[in-house]
C-alpha positions as CSV (number, residue, x, y, z in Angstrom):
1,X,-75.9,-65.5,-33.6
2,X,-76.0,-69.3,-32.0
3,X,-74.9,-69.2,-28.5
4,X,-72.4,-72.2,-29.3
5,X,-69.0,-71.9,-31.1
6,X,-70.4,-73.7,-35.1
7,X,-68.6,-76.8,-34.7
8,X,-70.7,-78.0,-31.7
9,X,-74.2,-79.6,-32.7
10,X,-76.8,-77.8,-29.5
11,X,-78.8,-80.8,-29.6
12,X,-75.6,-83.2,-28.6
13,X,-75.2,-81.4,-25.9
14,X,-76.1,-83.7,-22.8
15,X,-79.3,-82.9,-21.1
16,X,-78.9,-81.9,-17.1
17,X,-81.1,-84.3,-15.2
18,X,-84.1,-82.1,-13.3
19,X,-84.5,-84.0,-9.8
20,X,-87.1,-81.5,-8.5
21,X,-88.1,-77.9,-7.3
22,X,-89.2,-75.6,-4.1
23,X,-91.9,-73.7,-5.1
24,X,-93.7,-70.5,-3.3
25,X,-97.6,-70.1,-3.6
26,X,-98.2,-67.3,-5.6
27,X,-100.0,-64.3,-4.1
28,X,-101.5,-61.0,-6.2
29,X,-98.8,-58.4,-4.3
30,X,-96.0,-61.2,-5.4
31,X,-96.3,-59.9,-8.8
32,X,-94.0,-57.2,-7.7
33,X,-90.7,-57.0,-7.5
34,X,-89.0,-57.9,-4.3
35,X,-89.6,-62.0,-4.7
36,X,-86.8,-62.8,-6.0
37,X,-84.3,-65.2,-4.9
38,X,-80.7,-63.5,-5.1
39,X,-79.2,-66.1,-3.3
40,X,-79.1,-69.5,-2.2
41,X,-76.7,-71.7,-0.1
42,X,-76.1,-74.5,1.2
43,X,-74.8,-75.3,4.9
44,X,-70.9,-76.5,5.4
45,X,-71.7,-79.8,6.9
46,X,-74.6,-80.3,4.7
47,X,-77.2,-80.3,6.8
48,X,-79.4,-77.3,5.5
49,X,-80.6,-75.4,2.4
50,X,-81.3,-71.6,2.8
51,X,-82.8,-69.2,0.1
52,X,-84.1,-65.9,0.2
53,X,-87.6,-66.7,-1.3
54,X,-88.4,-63.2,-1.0
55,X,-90.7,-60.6,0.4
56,X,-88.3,-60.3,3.5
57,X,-88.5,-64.3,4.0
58,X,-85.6,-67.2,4.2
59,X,-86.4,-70.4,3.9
60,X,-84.1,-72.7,5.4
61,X,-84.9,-76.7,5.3
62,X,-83.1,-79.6,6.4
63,X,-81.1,-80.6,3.1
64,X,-82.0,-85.0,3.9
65,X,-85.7,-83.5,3.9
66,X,-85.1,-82.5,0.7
67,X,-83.3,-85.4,-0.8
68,X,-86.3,-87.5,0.6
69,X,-88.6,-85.4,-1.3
70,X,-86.6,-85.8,-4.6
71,X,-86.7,-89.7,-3.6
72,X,-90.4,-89.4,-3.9
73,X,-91.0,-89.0,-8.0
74,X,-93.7,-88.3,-9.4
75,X,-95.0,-89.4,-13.0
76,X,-93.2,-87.7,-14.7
77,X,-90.0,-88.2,-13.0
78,X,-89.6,-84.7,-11.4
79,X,-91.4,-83.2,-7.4
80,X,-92.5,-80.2,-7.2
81,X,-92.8,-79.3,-3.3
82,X,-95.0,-76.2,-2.6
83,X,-93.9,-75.1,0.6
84,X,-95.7,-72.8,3.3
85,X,-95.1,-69.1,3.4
86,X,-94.5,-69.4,7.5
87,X,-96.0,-71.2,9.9
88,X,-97.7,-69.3,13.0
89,X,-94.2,-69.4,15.0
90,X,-91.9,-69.4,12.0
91,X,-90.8,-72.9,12.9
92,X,-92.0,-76.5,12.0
93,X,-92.5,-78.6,14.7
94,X,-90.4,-82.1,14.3
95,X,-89.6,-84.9,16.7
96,X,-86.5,-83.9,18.7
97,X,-82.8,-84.8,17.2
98,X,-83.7,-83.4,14.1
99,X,-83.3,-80.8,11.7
100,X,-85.5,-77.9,12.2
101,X,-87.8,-76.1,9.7
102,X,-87.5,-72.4,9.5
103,X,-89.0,-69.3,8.1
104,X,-87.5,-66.1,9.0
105,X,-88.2,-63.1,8.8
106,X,-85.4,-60.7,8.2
107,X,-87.4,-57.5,8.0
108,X,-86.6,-56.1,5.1
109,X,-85.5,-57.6,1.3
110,X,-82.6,-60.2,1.4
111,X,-79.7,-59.9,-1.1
112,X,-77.1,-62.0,0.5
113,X,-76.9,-65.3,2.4
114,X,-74.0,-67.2,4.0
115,X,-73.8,-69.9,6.3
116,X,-70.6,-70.1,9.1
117,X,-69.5,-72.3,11.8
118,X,-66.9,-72.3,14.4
119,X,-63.6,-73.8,14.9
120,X,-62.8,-73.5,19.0
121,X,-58.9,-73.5,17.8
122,X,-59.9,-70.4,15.9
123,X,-59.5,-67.2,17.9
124,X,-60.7,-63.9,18.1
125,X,-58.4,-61.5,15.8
126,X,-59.4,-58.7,18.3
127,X,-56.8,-59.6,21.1
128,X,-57.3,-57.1,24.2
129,X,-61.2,-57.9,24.6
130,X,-61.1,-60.2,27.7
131,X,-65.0,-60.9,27.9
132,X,-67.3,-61.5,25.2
133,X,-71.2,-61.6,24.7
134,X,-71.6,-64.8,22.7
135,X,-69.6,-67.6,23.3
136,X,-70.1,-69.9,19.9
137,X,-69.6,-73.1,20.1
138,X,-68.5,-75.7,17.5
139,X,-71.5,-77.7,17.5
140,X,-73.8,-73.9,16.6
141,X,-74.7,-73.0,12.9
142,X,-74.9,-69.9,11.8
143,X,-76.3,-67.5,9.2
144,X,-75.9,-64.2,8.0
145,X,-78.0,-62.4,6.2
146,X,-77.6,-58.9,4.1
147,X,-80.9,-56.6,3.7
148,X,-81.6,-53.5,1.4
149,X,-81.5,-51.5,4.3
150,X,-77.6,-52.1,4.6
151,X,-77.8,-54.1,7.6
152,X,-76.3,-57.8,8.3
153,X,-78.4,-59.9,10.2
154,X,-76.9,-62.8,12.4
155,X,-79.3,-66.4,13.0
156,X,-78.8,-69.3,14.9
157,X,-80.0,-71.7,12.3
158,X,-80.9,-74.5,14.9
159,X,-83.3,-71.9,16.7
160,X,-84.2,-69.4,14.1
161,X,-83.0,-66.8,16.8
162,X,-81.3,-63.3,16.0
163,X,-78.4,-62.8,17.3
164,X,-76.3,-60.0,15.8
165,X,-77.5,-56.7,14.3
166,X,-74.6,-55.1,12.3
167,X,-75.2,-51.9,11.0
168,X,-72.0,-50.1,9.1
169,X,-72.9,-50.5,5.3
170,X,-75.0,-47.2,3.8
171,X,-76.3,-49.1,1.0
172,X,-77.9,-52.8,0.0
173,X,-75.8,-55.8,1.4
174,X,-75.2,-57.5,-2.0
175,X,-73.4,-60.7,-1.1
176,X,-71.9,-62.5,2.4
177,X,-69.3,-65.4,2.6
178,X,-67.6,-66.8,5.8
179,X,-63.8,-67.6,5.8
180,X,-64.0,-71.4,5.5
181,X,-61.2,-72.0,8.7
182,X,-64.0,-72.1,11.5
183,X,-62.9,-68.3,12.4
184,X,-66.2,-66.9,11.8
185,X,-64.6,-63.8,10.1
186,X,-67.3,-62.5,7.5
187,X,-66.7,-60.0,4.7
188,X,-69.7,-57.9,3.3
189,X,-70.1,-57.3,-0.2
190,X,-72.4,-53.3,-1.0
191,X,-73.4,-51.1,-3.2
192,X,-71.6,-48.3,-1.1
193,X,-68.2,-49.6,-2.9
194,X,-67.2,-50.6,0.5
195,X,-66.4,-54.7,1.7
196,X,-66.4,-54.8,5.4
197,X,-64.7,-57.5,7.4
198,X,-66.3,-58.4,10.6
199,X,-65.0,-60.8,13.5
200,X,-68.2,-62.7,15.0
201,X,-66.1,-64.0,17.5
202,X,-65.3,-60.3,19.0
203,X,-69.8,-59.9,19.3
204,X,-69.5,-58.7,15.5
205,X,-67.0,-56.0,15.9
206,X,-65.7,-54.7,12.6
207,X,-62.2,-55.6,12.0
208,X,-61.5,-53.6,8.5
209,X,-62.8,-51.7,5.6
210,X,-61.7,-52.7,2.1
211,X,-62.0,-49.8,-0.1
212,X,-60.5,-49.8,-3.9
213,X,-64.1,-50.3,-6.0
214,X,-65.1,-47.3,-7.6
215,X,-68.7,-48.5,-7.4
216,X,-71.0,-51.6,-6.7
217,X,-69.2,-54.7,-4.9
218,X,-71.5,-57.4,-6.0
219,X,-69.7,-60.7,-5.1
220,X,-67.0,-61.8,-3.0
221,X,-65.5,-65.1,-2.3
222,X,-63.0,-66.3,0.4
223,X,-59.8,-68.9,-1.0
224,X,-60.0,-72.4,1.0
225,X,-57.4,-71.6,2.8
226,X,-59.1,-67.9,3.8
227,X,-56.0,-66.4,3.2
228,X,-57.1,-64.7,-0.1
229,X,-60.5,-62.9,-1.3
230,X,-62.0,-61.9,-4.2
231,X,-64.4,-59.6,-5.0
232,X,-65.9,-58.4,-7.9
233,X,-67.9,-55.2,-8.8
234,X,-69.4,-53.3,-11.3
235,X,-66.6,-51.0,-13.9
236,X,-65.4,-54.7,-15.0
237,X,-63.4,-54.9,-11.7
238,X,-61.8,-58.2,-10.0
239,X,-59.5,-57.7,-7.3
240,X,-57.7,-59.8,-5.1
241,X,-57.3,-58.9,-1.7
242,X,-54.6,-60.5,1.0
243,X,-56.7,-61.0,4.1
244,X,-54.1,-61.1,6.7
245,X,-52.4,-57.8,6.0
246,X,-55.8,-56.8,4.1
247,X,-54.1,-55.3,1.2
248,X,-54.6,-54.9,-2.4
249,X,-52.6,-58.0,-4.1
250,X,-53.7,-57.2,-7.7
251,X,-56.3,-56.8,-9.7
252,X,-57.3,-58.8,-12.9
253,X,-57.4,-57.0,-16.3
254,X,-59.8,-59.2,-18.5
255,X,-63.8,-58.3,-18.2
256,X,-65.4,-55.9,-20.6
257,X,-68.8,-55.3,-18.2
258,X,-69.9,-55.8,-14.8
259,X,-68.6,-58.7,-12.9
260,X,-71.3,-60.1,-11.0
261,X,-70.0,-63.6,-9.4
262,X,-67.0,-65.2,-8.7
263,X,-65.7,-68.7,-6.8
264,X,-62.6,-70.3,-6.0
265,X,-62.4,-74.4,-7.1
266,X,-61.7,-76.4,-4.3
267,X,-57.6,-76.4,-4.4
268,X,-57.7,-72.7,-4.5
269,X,-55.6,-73.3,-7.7
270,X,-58.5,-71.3,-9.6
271,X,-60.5,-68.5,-9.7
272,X,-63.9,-68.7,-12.0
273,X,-65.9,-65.3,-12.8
274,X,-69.1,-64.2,-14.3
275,X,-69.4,-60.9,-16.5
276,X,-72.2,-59.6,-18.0
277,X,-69.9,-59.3,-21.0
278,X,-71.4,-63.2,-21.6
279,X,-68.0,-65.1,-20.6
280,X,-67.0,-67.0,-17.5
281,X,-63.0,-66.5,-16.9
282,X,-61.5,-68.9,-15.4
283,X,-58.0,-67.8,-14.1
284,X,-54.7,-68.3,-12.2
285,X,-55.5,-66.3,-9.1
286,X,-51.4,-66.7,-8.1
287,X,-50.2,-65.3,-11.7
288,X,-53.2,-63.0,-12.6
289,X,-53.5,-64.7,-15.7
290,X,-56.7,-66.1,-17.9
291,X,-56.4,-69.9,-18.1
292,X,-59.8,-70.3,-20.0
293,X,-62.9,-68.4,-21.5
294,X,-66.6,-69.9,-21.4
295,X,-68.4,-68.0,-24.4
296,X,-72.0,-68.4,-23.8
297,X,-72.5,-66.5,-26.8
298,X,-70.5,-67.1,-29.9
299,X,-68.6,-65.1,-31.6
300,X,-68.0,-62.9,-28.5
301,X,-69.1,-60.0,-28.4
302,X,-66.1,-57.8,-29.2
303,X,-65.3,-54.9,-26.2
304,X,-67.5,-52.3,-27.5
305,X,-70.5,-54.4,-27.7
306,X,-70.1,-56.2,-24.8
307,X,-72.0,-53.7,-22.5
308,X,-75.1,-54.0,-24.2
309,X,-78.2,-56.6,-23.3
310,X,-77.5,-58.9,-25.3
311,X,-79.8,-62.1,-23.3
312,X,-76.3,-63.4,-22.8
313,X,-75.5,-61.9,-18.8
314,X,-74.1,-64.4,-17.0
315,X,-75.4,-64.2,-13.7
316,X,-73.9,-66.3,-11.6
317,X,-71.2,-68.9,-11.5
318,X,-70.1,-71.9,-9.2
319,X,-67.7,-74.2,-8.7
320,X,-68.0,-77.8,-7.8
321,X,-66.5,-79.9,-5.2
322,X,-64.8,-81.9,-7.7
323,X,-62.8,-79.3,-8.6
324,X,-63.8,-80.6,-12.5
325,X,-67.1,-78.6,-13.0
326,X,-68.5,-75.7,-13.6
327,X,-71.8,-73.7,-13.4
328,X,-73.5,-70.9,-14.7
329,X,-76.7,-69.5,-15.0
330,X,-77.9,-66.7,-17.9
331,X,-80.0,-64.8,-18.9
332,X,-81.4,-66.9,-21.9
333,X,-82.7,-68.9,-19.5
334,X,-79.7,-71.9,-19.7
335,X,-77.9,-73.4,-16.9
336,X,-74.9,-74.9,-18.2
337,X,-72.2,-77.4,-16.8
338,X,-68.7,-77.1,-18.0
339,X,-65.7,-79.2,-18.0
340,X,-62.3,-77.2,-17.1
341,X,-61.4,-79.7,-19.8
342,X,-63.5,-78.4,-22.3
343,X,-64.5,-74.7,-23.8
344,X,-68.1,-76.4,-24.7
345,X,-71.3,-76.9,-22.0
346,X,-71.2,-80.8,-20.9
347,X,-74.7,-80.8,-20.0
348,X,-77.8,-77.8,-20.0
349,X,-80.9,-77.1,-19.2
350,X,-83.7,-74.7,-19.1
351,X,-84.1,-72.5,-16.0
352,X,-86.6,-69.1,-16.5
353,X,-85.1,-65.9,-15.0
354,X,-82.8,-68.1,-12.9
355,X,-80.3,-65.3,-10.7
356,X,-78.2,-67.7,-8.4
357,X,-76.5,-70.8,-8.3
358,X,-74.8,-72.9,-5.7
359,X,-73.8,-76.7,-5.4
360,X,-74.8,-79.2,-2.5
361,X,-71.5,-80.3,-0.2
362,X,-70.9,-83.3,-1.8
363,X,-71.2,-82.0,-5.4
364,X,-73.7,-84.3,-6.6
365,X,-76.7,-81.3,-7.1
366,X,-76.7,-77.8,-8.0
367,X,-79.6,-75.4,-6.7
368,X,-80.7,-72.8,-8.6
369,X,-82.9,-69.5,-7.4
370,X,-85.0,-67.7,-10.1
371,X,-87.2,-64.4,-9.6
372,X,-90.3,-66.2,-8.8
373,X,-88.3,-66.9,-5.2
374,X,-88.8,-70.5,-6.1
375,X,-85.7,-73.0,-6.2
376,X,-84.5,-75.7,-9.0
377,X,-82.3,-78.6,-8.5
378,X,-80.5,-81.0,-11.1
379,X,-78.2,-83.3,-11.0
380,X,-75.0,-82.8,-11.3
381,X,-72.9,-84.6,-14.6
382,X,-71.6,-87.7,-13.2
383,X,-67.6,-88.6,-13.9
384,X,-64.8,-90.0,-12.3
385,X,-62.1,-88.3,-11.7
386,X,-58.7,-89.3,-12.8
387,X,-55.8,-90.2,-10.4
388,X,-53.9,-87.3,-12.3
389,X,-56.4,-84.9,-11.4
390,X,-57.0,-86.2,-7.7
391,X,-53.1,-86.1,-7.2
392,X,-53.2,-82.5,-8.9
393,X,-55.6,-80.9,-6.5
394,X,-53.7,-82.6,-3.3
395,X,-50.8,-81.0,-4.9
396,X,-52.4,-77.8,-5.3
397,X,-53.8,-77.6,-2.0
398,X,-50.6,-76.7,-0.7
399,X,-48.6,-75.4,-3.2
400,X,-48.9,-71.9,-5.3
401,X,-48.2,-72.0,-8.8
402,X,-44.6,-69.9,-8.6
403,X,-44.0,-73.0,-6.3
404,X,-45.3,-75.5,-9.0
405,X,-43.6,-73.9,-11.5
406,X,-40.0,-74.3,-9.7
407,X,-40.1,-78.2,-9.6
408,X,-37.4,-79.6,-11.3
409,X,-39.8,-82.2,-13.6
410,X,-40.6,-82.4,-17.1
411,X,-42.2,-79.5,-18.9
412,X,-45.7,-81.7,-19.7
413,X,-46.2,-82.6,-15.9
414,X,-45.5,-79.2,-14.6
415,X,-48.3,-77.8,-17.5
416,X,-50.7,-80.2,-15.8
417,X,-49.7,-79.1,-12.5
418,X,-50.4,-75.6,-13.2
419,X,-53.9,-76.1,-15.0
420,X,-52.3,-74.3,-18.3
421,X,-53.3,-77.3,-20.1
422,X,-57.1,-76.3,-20.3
């Protein structure tokens, strides 16, 4: 079977461009499992890179250091940066003003990573607590970090400090995101079928339990207006959840295995997720409807094959900030970038036993984490986007499709409007 629909020549197919890697000296107990890199991400404002390199260790590193690194090539064209394990203190000295170099350890194996930052607009949702123990402030970074042992641990990422121990989930913390209003809300994704909304601004108190999965929760993924989540699980399950009454909106009939990651584009007008079942969906999170299928193995597996290992899992997907591309790692060892215009990869490369994906702020670089705990970066297919599609997300920012789909103008426009033209 080729992994392409026939009509599409593999070797046309652009070429990602490789810019560099992070690599982790190799010891004889990292053999073993427990060096993987499950997740990686990158800071709000830009200003840090975090992974989980493994063996209880983040990394996190001042994203411009890295840049400057990747400014540095090499012969061939490519860096590879072998970083320390940890230094003596777990931080790297630099002169004051900037960005600091951590190693932390979190004490046990790391799943999930997220950063979040405050908003000082953005209160507590816990209402009748008149004193607090942390007071965060808007210029403080924080990260969170989800452990085997169930537990969620809370960093300053300036400091490399703990500063919250949460302890509710009976099973592995698979996944983390923030809402992205400054309200440091943060929802936990388990293996105890449970997501778990916490308010950092109440000291980390536990707002709500989200129960509907009937087993795993691998991913989850806050709208950009953090008024919606989705999360995703094993049993072929994607729900949609609405987080200010923190309800059960719908869930989306589609996937024929586990779904293992999901991401809102940038407009909120789309939902992307990654199934084992090989296929990236791309859908109308307002309708519940499928907009447009990535195959990454072609024909598709029909429903009763899809189940099987088949070197076609898809991993992980992300969305990037132009709200254009798409990416998706596999387990044929592929990364592959889409165009919501197009059911065929713009651009590939080869990644071995990549697991996670994530792009930079800006869009311009995607960051991928493999089992080795090492990280790969390339750059990210360079277009312009049209004034249609500028003027579509603005649109879109604000408006649902129901909305969209009421506007008295012609037929074509409102299409557009409502991505149904992919």
């Amino acid at each position: 079977m080729a992994s392409f629909p026939d009509f599409v020549n593999e070797n046309e197919i652009g070429k990602a461009k490789f810019i560099g890697e992070l690599l982790v000296p190799v010891a004889p107990f990292d053999q073993k499992s427990g060096r993987e890199t499950w997740t990686v991400a990158f800071a709000p404002d830009g200003s840090y890179l975090a992974w989980s390199q493994g063996h209880r260790i983040v990394k996190l590193v001042p994203w411009s250091k890295c840049l400057k690194i990747f400014g540095e090539e090499g012969p061939n064209g490519v860096v590879s940066q072998h970083l320390p394990r940890q230094n003596i203190d777990g931080v790297t000295v630099v002169p004051d003003g900037e960005p600091r170099e951590h190693s932390i350890d979190c004490g046990d194996i790391v799943w999930g990573l997220a950063f979040g930052s405050s908003v000082p607009e953005k209160q507590s949702r816990c209402v009748n607590i008149e004193w607090h123990r942390f007071k965060f402030g808007q210029d403080q970074l924080l990260l969170a970090t989800g452990l085997n042992n169930g537990r969620i641990k809370i960093w300053d990422v300036y400091t490399g400090k703990l500063l919250l121990n949460l302890m509710d989930h009976t099973d592995i913390v698979r996944d983390l995101t923030f809402a992205p209003d400054g309200s440091l809300v943060l929802v936990s994704a388990s293996r105890d079928k449970t997501l778990r909304v916490w308010d950092l601004k109440d000291d980390g108190n536990m707002v709500k339990v989200l129960r509907g999965h009937q087993t795993w929760v691998y991913c989850s993924a806050f709208s950009p207006d953090s008024s919606v989540l989705c999360s995703v699980g094993a049993g072929k399950s994607v729900f949609l959840w609405d987080m200010d009454k923190y309800s059960l909106i719908r869930k989306l009939e589609g996937h024929h295995n586990d779904v293992v990651s999901c991401e809102f584009s940038p407009d909120g007008a789309l939902l992307a997720t990654a199934s084992y079942d090989t296929r990236v969906v791309v859908w109308d999170p307002y309708m519940g409807t499928k907009l447009l299928e990535l195959a990454h193995l072609f024909p598709p597996p029909s429903p009763i094959f899809a189940g099987g290992a088949n070197d076609r899992w898809v991993r992980s997907v992300a969305f990037c900030h132009d709200g254009r591309h798409i990416a998706s790692i596999t387990d044929d060892r592929m990364v592959r970038f889409w165009s919501i215009d197009d059911k065929s990869p713009q651009a590939i490369a080869p990644i071995t036993n990549g697991l996670c994906c994530a792009f930079s702020t800006d869009g311009s670089v995607l960051a991928a984490g493999s089992r080795d705990g090492s990280v790969h970066f390339w750059a990210s297919p360079k277009s312009i986007a049209s004034l249609q599609h500028l003027c579509r997300m603005a649109l879109r920012r604000v408006m649902p499709t129901q909305q969209v789909q009421a506007l008295p103008i012609p037929s074509q426009i409102r299409s557009y409007l409502s991505y149904q033209v992919l």
